[in-house]
N, C-alpha and C positions, 0 to 999 in steps of 0.2 A: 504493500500500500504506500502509493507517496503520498502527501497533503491534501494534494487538491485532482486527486481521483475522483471521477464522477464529476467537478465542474467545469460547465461547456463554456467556454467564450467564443463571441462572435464578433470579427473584428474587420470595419471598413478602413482600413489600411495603408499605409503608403510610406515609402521613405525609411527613416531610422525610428523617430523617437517609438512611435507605439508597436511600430516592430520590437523593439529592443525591448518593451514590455512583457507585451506578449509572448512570444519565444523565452525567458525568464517564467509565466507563469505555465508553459509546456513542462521545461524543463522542470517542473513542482508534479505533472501527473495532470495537467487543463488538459481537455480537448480544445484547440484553438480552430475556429473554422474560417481562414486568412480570405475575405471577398476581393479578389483578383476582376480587374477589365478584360473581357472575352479577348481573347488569343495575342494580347499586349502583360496583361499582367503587372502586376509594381513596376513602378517603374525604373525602379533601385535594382530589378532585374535587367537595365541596360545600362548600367553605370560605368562598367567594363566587361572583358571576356578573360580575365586572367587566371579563375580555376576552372583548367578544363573546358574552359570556353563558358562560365558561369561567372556571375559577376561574385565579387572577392565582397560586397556588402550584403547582397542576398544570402550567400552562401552562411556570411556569420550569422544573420539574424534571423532566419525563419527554418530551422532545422523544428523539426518533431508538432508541424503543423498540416491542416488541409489544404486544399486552395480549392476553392470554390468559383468561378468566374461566374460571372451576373452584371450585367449590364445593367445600372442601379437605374437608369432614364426608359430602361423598358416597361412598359404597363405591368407587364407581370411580374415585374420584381419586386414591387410592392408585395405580392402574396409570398413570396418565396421570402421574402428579410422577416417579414411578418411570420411567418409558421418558425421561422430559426429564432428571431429575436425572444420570442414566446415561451421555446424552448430553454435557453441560454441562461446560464447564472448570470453572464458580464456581456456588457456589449462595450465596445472600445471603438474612437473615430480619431481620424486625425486629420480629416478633409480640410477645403480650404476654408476660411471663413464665410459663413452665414450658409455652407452646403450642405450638414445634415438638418438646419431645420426646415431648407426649401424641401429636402427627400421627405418630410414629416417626421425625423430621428432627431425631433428635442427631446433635451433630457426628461421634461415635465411633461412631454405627450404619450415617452414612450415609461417612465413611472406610474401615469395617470391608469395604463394599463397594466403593466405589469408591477405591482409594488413592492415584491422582492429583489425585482433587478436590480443590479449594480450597474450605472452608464456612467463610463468616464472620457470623458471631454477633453482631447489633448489639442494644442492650440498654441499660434506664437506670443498671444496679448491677453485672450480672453475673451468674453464676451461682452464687454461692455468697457466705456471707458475711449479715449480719443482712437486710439489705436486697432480697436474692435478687430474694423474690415481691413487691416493690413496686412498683405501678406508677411511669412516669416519663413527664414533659410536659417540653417544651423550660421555661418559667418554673418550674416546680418544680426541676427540676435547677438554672437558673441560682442558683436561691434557697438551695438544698444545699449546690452550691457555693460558695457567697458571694460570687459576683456580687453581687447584689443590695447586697450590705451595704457595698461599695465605688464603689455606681456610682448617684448622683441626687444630692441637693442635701443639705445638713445634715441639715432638717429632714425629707427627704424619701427613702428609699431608692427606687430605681429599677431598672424591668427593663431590658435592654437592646431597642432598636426593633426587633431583628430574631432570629432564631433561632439567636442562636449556640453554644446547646447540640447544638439539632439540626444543623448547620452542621458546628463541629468533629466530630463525631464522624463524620459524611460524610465530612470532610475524611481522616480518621484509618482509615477502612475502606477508601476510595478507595487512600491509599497503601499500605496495610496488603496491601490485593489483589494489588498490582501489586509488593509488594517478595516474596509467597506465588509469583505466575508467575513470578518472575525464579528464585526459587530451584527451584523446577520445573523451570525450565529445565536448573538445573544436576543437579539430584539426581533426576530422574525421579518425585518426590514433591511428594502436596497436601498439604493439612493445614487445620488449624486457625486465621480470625483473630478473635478476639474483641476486642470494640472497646465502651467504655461509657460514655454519656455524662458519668457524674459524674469518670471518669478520665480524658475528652478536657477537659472545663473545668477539671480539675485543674490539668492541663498548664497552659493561657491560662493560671491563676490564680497561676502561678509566682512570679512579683515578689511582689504584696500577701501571698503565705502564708511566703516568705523576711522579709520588711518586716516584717509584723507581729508570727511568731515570735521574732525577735531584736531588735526594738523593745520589745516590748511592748505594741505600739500597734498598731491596722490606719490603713493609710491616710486618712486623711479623704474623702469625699464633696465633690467641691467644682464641681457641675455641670459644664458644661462648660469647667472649666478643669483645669490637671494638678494633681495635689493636691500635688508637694512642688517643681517647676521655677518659679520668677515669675522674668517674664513668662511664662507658657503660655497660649492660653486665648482667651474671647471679651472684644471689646472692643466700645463701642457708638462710634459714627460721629455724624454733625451731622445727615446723612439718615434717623437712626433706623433705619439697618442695625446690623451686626456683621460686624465681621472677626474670622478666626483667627490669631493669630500663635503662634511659638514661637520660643525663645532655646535655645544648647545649652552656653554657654560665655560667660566673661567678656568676650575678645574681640567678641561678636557684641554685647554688652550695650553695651560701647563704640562701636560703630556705630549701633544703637540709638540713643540718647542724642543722638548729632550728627546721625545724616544723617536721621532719623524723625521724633522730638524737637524736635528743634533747641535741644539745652540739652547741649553737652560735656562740662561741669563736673559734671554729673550722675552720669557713670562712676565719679570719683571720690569722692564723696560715702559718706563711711565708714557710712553709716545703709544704703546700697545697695550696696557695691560688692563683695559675694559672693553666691551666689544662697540661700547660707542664711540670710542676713540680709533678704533681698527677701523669699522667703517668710516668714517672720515679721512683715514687714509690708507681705501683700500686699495690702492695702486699701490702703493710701497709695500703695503701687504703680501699684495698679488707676484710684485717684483721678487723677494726674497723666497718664496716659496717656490715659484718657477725658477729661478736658478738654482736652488739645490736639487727638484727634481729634475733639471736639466742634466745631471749626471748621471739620472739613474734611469731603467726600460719600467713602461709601466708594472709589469711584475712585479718588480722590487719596491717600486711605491705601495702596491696593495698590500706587498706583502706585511711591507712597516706600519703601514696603516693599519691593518689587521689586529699586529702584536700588539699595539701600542693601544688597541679595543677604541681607534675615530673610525665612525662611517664614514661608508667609502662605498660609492661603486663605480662603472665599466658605463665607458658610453656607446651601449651595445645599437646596433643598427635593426629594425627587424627582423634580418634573416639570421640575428646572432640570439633575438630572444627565442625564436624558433626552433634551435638548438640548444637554447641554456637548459644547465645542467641542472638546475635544483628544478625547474621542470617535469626536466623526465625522471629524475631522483624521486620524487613525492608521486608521480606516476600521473600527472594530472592531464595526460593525452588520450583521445578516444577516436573511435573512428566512427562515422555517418553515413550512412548511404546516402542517392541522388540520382538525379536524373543521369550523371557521365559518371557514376562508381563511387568508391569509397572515398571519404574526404578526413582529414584529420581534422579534429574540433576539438577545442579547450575544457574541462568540466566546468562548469560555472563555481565562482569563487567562493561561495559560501557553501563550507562542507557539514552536511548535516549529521552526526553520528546514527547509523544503519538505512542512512537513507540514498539510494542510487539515483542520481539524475535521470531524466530520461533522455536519450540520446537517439531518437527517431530523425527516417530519412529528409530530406529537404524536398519539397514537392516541385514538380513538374505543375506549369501554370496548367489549371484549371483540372486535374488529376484526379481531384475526389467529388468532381461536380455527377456525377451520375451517383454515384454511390450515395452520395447527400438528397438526392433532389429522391432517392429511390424513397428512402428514410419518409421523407418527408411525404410520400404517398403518391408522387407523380409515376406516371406510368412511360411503358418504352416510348412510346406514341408520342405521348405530352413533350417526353425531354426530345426527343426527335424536332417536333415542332418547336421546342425553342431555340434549340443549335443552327438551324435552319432558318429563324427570325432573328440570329445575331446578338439574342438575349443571354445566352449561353455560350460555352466554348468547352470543351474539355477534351484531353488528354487519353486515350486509352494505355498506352505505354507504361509501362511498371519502372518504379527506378529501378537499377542495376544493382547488383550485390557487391 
């Protein structure tokens, strides 16, 4: 038994954020039933071709779901969302704004009928408010946010490498879900969770919008190092690598110094011996530490870093986290089927004591649309006639083992 055995979600789809949800509550034991555009499909299905000829964000986010295709503007997809919604513990959107309440899937129309559902509302502003009907992209949001304004180099503002707009707010509807069944549980009631991306980065953005407000000042930009801890940060090597370290306290600065170093007299040196006085000058900082590490191979850095008990890591590249060894040491690698074979997949990061993730194939657009439509009481005939009307789409092909 995993958690959320037996609950079905139904989910109109697209992109990262409520993928990233969804596929999280699969991987719990959800049936997720993903509503795919007839023979187009997400469109995060065209994003690239680089596994296998599948795109590298589909592949991560919709393992161990349906795809159902349905042409949500057909007549008859009203009855068909209507028989699944009916059904379903969770129904989840992340269409553009103001598009599920022209489909009739407001929150309060589709409660009004069904009052144990959980509908949760994923969005870049919300619904109300100046911003309402604007559209929203993971880098626009970061940029709203003010990510951006706190994260590249001086001269340079920078997005973050990966979707942490669309990211947190999965993160934040994932929980959001599952804190809506718990109370279900208790109250015999669903409800409503709305979740937005400018108010999930708000959140991350906690520190720098405290900082700056009562500063006066934002953070500085100061690449990859921390903008107000020195030492934090990259350092260059004799091998023309870089290591990361970071300091948390005086204390550690003092070991620093001796066992890294090898200059004791250092700690105490009244120009460094507070870390608000290091940052102030952390170029002189930076200078001294890369010339000593400029005699050694990063190896030998880690290594002293290690003994000497300062974090430290490797500024590994993707294809080097993909091989890291504490990785495949704790065994945290699986494999999923697909439409072009087996794919390596990550276990999700929260390991439950006796509890197995699920680790189901990644579908083929529209795959499980006859199988569902069968469910739901349509006949050969019927589904014929909607594949045929454009309203449907589906897949007969099995993924591959």
């Amino acid at each position: 038994m995993r958690p959320l055995d037996g609950i079905t979600v139904v989910s109109l789809e697209q992109a990262v954020a409520a993928p990233f949800a969804t596929r999280h509550l699969a991987d719990l034991g959800a049936r997720v039933i993903k509503i795919e555009r007839p023979k187009v499909g997400d469109f995060a299905r065209d994003y690239d071709r680089t596994v296998k000829g599948m795109s590298s964000h589909f592949v991560w986010l919709n393992r161990s779901k349906e795809s159902l295709t349905l042409d949500v503007k057909h007549p008859k997809a009203n009855e068909i969302l209507s028989q699944l919604i009916g059904r379903a513990d969770v129904f989840i959107q992340n269409l553009a704004p103001g598009a599920s309440a022209r489909l009739g899937l407001a929150a309060e129309t589709l409660l009004e009928a069904h009052p144990r559902l959980i509908v949760c509302d994923v969005s870049g502003y919300g619904d109300s408010g100046p911003y309402a009907s604007k559209k929203a992209y993971d880098l626009l949001v970061q940029s709203e946010a003010g990510v951006l304004s706190v994260t590249g180099t001086p001269e340079i503002p920078s997005k973050v490498g990966i979707s942490i707009a669309d990211i947190a707010t999965g993160v934040y509807a994932y929980s959001g879900i599952l804190t809506a069944l718990y109370r279900r549980e208790k109250t015999g009631k669903g409800g409503r969770v709305e979740v937005t991306m400018l108010e999930a980065l708000g959140e991350w953005m906690g520190y720098p919008l405290y900082y700056a407000h009562f500063s006066g000042a934002a953070p500085p930009r100061t690449g990859p190092d921390h903008a107000t801890i020195v030492p934090y940060g990259r350092y260059l090597t004799g091998d023309g690598r870089s290591v990361m370290l970071g300091l948390q306290n005086e204390r550690e600065w003092a070991v620093f110094c001796d066992k890294v170093l090898g200059q004791p007299g250092l700690a105490a040196d009244a120009r460094y011996d507070t870390n608000f006085k290091r940052n102030e000058r952390r170029e002189e900082v930076a200078a001294f530490i890369n010339k000593v590490f400029s005699t050694l191979t990063v190896e030998q850095v880690v290594a002293r870093l290690d003994e000497a008990g300062i974090a430290n890591a490797r500024m590994n590249t993707p294809e080097a986290v993909w091989e890291h060894a504490q990785l495949k040491a704790r065994g945290r690698w699986r494999e999923v089927g697909s439409p072009v074979g087996k794919i390596p997949a990550l276990l999700p990061p929260a390991t439950v004591s006796g509890l197995d993730a699920r680790m189901d194939p990644i579908p083929e657009i529209g795959e499980h649309t006859e199988r569902i439509l069968v469910e739901l009481g349509f006949s050969g005939a019927e589904i014929s006639e909607l594949n045929a009307a454009g309203a449907i789409s589906f897949e007969r092909r099995k993924p591959q083992n």
